[in-house]
C-alpha positions, 0 to 999 in steps of 0.5 A: 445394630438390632440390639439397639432398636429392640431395647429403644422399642422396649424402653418406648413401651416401658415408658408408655405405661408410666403416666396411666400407671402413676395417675392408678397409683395417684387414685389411693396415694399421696402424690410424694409417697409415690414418688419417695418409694419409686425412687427408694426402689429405683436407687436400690436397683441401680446400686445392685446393678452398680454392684454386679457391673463394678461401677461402684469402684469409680464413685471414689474418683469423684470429689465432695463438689461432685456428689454435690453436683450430681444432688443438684441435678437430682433436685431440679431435673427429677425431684422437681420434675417429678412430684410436679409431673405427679401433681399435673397427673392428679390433676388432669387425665393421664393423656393430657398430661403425658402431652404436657410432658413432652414439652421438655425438648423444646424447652432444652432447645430454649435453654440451650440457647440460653445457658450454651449460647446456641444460636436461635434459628429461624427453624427453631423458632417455628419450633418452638411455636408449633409447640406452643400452639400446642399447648394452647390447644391442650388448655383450651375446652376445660370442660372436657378436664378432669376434676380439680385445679386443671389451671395448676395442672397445666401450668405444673406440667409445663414447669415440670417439662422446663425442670426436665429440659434445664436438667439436660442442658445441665447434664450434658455439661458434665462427664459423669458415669451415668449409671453411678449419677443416675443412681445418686440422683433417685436416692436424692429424688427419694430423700426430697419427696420423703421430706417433702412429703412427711410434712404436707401429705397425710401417708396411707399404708400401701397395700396389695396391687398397689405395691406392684404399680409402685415396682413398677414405676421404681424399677422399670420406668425408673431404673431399668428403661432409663439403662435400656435406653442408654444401650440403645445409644451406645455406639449408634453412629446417628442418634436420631434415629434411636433417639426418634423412637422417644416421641413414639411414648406419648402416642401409645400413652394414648392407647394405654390410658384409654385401654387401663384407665378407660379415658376417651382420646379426645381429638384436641389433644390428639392435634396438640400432640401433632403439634408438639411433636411435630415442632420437635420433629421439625427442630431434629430434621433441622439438626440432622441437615446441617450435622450433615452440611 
């Protein structure tokens, strides 16, 4: 059990260097450049581990309509949430965008009551609009923004969480190997943002520390905490509790931006984030009690 709380902890500390280190990285380099060369080295990663563990030999069982699937899910859980995070990521500072981002669990509990008929409770609901509020909050005070299209920004970061929370909802539908899965899902992730990226961005040669920011990215917050945290919840009897430490990653994303990126924490954001998590929080003591009941 302690195993599983060390790599939850050193997934939440991976993850809450990724928004400062892809706004560094968005500073000198397209937005789909990034995103297609994380993912090209992130797919890469996941095949050799695939490779070494012998997962590989299970990818025959899967038909056509499989990979298909897995492709799908790529394209709307992390190509579209991806570049569309990026996007909110040069557009606004780092912590707000972070914030934005953790709307995706409300946004699961939305479509799960849409897509599997989950019944919209009355906690939900206060959820849900603690969220919201939240969000009101973040968007309120332009001034304090940084430079460009903030509006865009905002609303990106929003449809980027909804892309993230419909992909989940769609995910847990299936009983695919998540390793094998994960892994033709960032080579998918690559192929879109490569395409995508060729025909409306100018790409620059990357040079120097830049590469370190993009292995970064690619190989520890893409690749290798996503395989940490899936150890983290293999074999816990109650996942909330790993599963809590998640909403520890916006908070020390605070830290990491205002420590590397020299941004000032602003005390809005601070309460919107209070209001965001706290109606996710909110929604996860509900669940657990009547798990419990």
């Amino acid at each position: 059990m302690k195993k599983n709380y060390i790599y939850a902890v050193v997934t939440v500390l991976i993850w809450s260097t990724m928004a400062a280190t892809v706004k560094k990285m968005l500073y000198d380099i397209p937005n789909l450049e990034a995103l297609s060369i994380s993912s090209i080295f992130a797919f890469l990663f996941l095949l050799i581990i695939n490779l070494i563990n012998g997962a590989v030999k299970e990818m025959r069982k899967y038909s056509v309509k499989d990979y298909g699937v897995m492709s799908g899910l790529g394209f709307i859980g992390l190509f579209l949430y991806s570049a569309l995070y990026y996007y909110g990521l040069a557009k606004l500072t780092s912590q707000e965008a972070c914030i934005l981002n953790y709307l995706w669990p409300i946004m699961l509990v939305i479509f799960s009551c849409i897509i599997l008929k989950e019944k919209l409770t009355f906690t939900k609901g206060i959820a849900m609009l603690c969220s919201f509020v939240g969000i009101i909050i973040l968007s309120s005070g332009k001034a304090s923004f940084s430079t460009g299209n903030t509006t865009f920004g905002i609303i990106s970061c929003i449809i980027a969480a909804a892309c993230y929370g419909l992909f989940s909802v769609l995910n847990k539908k299936k009983d695919y190997n998540q390793n094998i899965s994960m892994m033709v899902i960032w080579l998918v992730v690559a192929v879109c943002a490569m395409i995508s990226g060729l025909l409306t961005e100018n790409w620059v040669p990357i040079k120097g520390v830049q590469w370190l920011g993009i292995l970064w990215i690619g190989i520890a917050t893409d690749a290798v905490a996503y395989l940490l945290w899936a150890l983290a919840l293999k074999g816990v009897e109650n996942t909330a509790k790993i599963a809590n430490f998640a909403y520890l990653t916006p908070f020390l994303s605070l830290v990491v931006s205002a420590v590397f990126l020299k941004e000032k924490v602003q005390l809005r954001a601070l309460i919107a984030l209070l209001f965001i998590i706290g109606g996710i929080l909110l929604q996860n003591i509900y669940e657990s009690r009547s798990m419990k009941q």
